[in-house]
C-alpha positions as CSV (number, residue, x, y, z in Angstrom):
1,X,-4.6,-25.1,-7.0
2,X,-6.9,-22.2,-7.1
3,X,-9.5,-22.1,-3.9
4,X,-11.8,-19.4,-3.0
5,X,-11.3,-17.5,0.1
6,X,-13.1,-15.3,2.2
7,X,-11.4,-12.7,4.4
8,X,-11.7,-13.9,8.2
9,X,-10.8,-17.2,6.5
10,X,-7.6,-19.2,8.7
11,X,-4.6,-20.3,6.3
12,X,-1.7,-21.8,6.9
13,X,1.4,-21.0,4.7
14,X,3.1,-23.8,2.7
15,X,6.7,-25.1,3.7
16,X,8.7,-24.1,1.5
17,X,9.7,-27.2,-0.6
18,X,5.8,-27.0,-1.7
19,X,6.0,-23.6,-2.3
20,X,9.3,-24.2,-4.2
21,X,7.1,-27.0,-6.3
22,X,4.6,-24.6,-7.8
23,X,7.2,-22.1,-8.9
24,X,8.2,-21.5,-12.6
25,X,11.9,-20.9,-13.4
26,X,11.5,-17.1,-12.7
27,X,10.3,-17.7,-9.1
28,X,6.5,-17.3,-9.6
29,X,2.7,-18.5,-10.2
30,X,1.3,-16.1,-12.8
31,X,4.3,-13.9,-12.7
32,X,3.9,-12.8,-9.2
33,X,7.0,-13.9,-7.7
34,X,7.2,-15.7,-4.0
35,X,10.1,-13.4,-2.8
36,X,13.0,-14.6,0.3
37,X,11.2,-12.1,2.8
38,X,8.2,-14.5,2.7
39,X,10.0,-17.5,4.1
40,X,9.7,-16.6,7.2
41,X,5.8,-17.3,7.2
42,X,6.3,-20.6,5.7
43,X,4.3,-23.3,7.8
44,X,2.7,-20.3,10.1
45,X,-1.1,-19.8,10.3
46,X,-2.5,-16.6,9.7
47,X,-6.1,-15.1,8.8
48,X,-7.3,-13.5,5.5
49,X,-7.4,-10.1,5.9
50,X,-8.4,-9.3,1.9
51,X,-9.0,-11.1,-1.2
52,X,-6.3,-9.4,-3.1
53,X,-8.8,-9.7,-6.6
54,X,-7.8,-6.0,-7.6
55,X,-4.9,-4.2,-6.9
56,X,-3.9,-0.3,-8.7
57,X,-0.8,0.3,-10.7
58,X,1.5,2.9,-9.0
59,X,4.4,2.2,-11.4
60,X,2.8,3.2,-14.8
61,X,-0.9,5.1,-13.4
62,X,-3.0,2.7,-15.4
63,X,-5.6,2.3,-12.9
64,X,-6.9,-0.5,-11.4
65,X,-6.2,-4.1,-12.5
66,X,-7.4,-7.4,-11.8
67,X,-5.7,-10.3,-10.0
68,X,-6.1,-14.0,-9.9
69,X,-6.4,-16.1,-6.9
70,X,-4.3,-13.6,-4.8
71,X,-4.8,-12.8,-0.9
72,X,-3.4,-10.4,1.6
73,X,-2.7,-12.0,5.2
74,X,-3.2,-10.0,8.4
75,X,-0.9,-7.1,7.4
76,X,2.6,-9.3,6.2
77,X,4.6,-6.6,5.3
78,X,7.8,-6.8,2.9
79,X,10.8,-6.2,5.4
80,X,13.0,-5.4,2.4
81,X,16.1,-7.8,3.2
82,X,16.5,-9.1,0.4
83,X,16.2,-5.9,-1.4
84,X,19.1,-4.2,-0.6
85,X,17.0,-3.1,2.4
86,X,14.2,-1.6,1.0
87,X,12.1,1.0,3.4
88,X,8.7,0.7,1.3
89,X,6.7,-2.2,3.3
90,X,4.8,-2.9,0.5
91,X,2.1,-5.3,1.8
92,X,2.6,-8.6,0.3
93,X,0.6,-11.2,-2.1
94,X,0.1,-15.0,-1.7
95,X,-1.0,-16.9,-4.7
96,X,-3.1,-19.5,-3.2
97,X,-1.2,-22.1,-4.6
98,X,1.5,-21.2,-1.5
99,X,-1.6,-21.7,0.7
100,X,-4.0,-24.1,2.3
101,X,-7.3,-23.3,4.1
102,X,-7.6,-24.4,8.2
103,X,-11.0,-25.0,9.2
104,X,-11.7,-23.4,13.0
105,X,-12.1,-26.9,14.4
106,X,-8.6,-27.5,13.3
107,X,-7.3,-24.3,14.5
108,X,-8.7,-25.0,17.7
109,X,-7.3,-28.7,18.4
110,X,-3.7,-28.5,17.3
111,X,-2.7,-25.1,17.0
112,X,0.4,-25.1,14.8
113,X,4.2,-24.1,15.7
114,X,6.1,-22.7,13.1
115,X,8.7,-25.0,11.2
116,X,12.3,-22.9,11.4
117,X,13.0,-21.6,8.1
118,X,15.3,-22.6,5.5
119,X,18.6,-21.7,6.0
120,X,19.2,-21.2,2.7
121,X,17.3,-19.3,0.2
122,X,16.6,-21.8,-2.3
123,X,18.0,-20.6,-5.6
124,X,14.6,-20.3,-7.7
125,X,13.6,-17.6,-5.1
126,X,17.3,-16.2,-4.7
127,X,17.4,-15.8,-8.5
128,X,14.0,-13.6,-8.9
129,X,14.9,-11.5,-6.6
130,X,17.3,-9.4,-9.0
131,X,16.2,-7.6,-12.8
132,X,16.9,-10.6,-15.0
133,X,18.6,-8.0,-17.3
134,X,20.9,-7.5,-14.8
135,X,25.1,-7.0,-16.3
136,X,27.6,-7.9,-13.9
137,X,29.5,-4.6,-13.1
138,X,26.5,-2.7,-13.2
139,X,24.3,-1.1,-10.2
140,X,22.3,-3.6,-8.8
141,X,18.5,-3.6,-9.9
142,X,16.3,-5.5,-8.2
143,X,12.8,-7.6,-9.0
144,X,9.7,-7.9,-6.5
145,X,6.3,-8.1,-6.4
146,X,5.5,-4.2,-6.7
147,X,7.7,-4.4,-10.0
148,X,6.0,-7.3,-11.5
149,X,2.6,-6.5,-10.3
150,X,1.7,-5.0,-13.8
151,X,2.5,-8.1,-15.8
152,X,0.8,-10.2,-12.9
153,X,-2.0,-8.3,-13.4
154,X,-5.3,-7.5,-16.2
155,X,-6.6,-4.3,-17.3
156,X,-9.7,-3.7,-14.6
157,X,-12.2,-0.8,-16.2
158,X,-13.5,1.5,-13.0
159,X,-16.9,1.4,-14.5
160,X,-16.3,-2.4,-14.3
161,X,-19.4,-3.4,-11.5
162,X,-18.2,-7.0,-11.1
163,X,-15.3,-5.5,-8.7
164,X,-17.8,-3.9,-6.5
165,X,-19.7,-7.5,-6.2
166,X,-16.2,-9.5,-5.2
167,X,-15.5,-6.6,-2.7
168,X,-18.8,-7.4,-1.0
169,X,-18.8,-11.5,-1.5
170,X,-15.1,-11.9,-0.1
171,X,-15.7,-9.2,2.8
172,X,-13.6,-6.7,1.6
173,X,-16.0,-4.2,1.9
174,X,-18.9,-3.9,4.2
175,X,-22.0,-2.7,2.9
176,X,-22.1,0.3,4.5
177,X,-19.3,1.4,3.6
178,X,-19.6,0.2,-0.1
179,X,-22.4,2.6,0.0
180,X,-21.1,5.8,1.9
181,X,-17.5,5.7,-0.5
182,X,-19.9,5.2,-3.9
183,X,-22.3,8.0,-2.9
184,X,-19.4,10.5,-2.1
185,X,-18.1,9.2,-5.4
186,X,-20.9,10.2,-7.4
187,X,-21.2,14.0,-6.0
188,X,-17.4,14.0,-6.6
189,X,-17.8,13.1,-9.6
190,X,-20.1,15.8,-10.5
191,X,-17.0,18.3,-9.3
192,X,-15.7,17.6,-12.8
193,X,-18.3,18.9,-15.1
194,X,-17.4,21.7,-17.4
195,X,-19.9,24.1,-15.6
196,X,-21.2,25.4,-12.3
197,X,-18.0,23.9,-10.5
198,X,-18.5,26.4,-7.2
199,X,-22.2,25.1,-7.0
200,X,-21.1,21.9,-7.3
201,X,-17.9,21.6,-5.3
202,X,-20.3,23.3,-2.7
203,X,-22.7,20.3,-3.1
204,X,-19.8,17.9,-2.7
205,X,-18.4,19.4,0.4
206,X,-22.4,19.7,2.4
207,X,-22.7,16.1,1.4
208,X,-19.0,14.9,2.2
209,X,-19.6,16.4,5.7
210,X,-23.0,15.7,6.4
211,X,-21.9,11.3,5.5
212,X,-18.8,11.6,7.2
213,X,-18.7,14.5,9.8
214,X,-15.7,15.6,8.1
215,X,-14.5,18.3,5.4
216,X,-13.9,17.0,2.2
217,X,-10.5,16.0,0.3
218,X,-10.2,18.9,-2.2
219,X,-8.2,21.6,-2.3
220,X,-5.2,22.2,-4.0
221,X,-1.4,23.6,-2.6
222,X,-1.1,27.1,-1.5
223,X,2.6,27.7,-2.1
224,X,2.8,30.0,-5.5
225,X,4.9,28.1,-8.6
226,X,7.6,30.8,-8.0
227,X,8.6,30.0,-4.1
228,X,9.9,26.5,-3.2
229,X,8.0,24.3,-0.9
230,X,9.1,24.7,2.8
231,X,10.8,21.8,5.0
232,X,10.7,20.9,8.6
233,X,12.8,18.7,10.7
234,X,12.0,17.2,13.6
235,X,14.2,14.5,14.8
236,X,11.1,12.3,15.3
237,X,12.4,8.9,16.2
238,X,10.5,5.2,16.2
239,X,7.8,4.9,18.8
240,X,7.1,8.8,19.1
241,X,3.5,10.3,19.0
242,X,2.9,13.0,17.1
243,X,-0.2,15.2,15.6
244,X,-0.9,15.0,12.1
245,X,-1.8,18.9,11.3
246,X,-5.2,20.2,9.9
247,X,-5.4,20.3,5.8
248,X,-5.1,23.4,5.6
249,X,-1.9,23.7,7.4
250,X,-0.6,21.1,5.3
251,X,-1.6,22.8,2.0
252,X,0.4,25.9,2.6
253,X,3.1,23.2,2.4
254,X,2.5,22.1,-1.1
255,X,2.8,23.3,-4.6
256,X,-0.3,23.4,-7.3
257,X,0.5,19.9,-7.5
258,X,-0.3,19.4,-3.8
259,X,3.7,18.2,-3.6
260,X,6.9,19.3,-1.3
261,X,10.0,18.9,-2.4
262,X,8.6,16.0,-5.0
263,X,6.7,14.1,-2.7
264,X,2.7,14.0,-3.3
265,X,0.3,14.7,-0.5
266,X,-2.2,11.8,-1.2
267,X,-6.4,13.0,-1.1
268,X,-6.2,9.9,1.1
269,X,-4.1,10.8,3.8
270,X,-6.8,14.0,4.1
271,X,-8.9,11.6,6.9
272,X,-6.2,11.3,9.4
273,X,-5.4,14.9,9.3
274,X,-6.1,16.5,12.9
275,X,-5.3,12.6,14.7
276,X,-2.6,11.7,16.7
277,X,-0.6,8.9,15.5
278,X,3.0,7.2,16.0
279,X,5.9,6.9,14.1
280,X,6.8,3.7,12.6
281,X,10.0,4.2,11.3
282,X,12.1,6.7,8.9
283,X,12.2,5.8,5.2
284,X,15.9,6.9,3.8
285,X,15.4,4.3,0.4
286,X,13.0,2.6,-1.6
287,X,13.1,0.8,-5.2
288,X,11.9,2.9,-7.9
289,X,8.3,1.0,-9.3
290,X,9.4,0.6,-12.6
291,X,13.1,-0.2,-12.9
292,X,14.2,-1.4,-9.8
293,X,17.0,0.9,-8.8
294,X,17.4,1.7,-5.4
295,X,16.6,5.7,-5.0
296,X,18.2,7.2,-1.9
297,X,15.6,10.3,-0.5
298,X,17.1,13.7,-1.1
299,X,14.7,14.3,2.1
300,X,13.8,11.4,4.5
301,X,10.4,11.5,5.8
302,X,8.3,8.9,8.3
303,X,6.3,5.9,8.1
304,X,2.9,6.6,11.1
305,X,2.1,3.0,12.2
306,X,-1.3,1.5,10.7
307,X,-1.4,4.4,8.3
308,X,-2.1,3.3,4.8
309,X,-4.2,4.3,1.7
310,X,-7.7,3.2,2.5
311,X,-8.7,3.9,-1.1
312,X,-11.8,5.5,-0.3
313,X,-11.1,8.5,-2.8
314,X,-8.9,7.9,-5.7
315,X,-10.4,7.7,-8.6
316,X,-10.4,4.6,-11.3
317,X,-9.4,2.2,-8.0
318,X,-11.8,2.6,-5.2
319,X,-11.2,0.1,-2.4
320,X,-8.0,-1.4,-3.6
321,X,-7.0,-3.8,-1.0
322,X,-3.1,-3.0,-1.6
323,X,-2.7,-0.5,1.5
324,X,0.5,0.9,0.3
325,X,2.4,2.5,3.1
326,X,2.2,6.5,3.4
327,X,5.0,8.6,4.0
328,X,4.8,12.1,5.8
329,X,7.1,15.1,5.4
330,X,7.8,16.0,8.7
331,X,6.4,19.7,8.1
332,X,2.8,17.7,8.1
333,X,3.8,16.6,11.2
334,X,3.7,18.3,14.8
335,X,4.8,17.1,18.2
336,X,1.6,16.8,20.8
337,X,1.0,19.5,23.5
338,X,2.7,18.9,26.5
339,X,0.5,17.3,29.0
């Protein structure tokens, strides 16, 4: 049953014979698919931590798109078991159909223990875990959430206000910064007009720094089309600090398409340059988005822990809730000072 949510809002996971109930033969409610990594929340308690009512399409660069009756829970993570061990931590969806709201005065007198889970994956979920074209014989392909997310999802124009209302009803989005990220927006837009682009990139950048204290996002690669981009190893292992280098360092890493060695350099990963973060883990193989291959990286970069896309600059999909994980060339990357 659909029910309206709030972020801050406490839920409490389904077991998984109810969850099992509201599934349709390919595993899902609206063709988002409940996947075996998400048994393990089953009967748990968690809090909304965004109304997952838009979400952006990575696989074919549509934009943004709407979803129904969809939440993200603290930040529940896709381990990748079940996906031939999958590296992507793609945050996951719950169709709130798998959920049921916990008032706080329930929360507070009988706290609830987590049922064990199933020790079997029951086959409705097993089954949609795998391309349903699938030929025996054949390299496996796989099926999640991040490859149906564009048939679980509608067409969402950017110019489309009633996203910017649900971002401030469900708590998405405070106001203030609904307001900073739409203002920068609007001067960033004017970068884009077919005349007097210094005057107005100069505009942009007094503005972007006098809102945020910080430089702004553009600037393109420095590394001519003729050279290759430069690597740099550094052995960084789980659990090690290290200093995310200035923007400018970075971009005399990249190509005119701000990539190295085929991997982009995300305008949003531009705020945590010059921080000092840790390392999560290292990413060797990931599904491709669209076909569900398994693609084994020509050149393994890192996962920095709590480092996702915020959304605050990318254009047609401002403050998607989706937080898809970022993954950092090591050459972006520098080892602190020693103390």
């Amino acid at each position: 049953m659909s029910q309206r949510l709030r972020v801050g809002d406490i839920v409490e996971v389904l077991p998984a014979d109810q969850i099992v109930a509201t599934l349709a033969s390919d595993g899902a409610v609206d063709r988002m698919p409940f996947m075996p990594e998400m048994l393990q929340h089953c009967g748990r308690r968690y809090r909304v931590s965004k109304v997952a009512h838009k979400t952006c399409d990575t696989a074919y660069k549509t934009g943004a798109r709407w979803v129904d009756d969809c939440y993200h829970l603290e930040d529940l993570r896709c381990d990748g078991a079940a996906h031939g061990g999958c590296q992507a931590r793609c945050l996951l969806f719950f169709k709130g159909a798998w959920l049921r709201k916990v008032d706080a005065a329930e929360a507070a007198a009988a706290p609830r223990q987590a049922p064990a889970a199933p020790r079997e994956v029951p086959v409705v979920i097993q089954k949609a875990t795998l391309a349903p074209d699938t030929e025996p014989g054949q390299p496996v392909r796989y099926s999640c959430q991040t490859l149906r997310l564009f048939d679980a999802t509608r067409p969402l124009a950017w110019w489309d206000p009633r996203q910017y209302w649900l971002d401030l009803r469900s708590g998405n989005v405070p106001p203030g910064l609904m307001l900073r990220v739409l203002v920068l927006s609007w001067f960033r837009a004017l970068t884009k007009l077919p005349f007097a682009f210094r005057i107005t990139t100069g505009l942009y950048e007094k503005v972007h720094r006098l809102v945020t204290g910080r430089p702004s996002p553009m600037g393109a690669g420095l590394v001519p089309a003729s050279q290759q981009t430069p690597t740099g190893e550094l052995g960084l292992q789980p659990g090690e600090a290290v200093v995310v280098k200035s923007h400018l360092e970075i971009r005399k890493t990249l190509n005119i398409n701000n990539k190295n060695r085929g991997l982009w350099f995300d305008q949003e990963y531009v705020p945590f340059c010059g921080t000092t973060q840790r390392v999560s883990h290292r990413v060797f193989r990931i599904l491709d988005e669209r076909n569900g291959s398994m693609v084994e990286m020509k050149n393994p970069c890192v996962v920095l822990e709590g480092v996702h896309c915020k959304s605050e600059y990318s254009v047609g999909r401002l403050f998607c809730p989706r937080a898809i994980t970022a993954y950092w060339r090591e050459v972006w990357l520098e080892r602190p000072p020693q103390a």
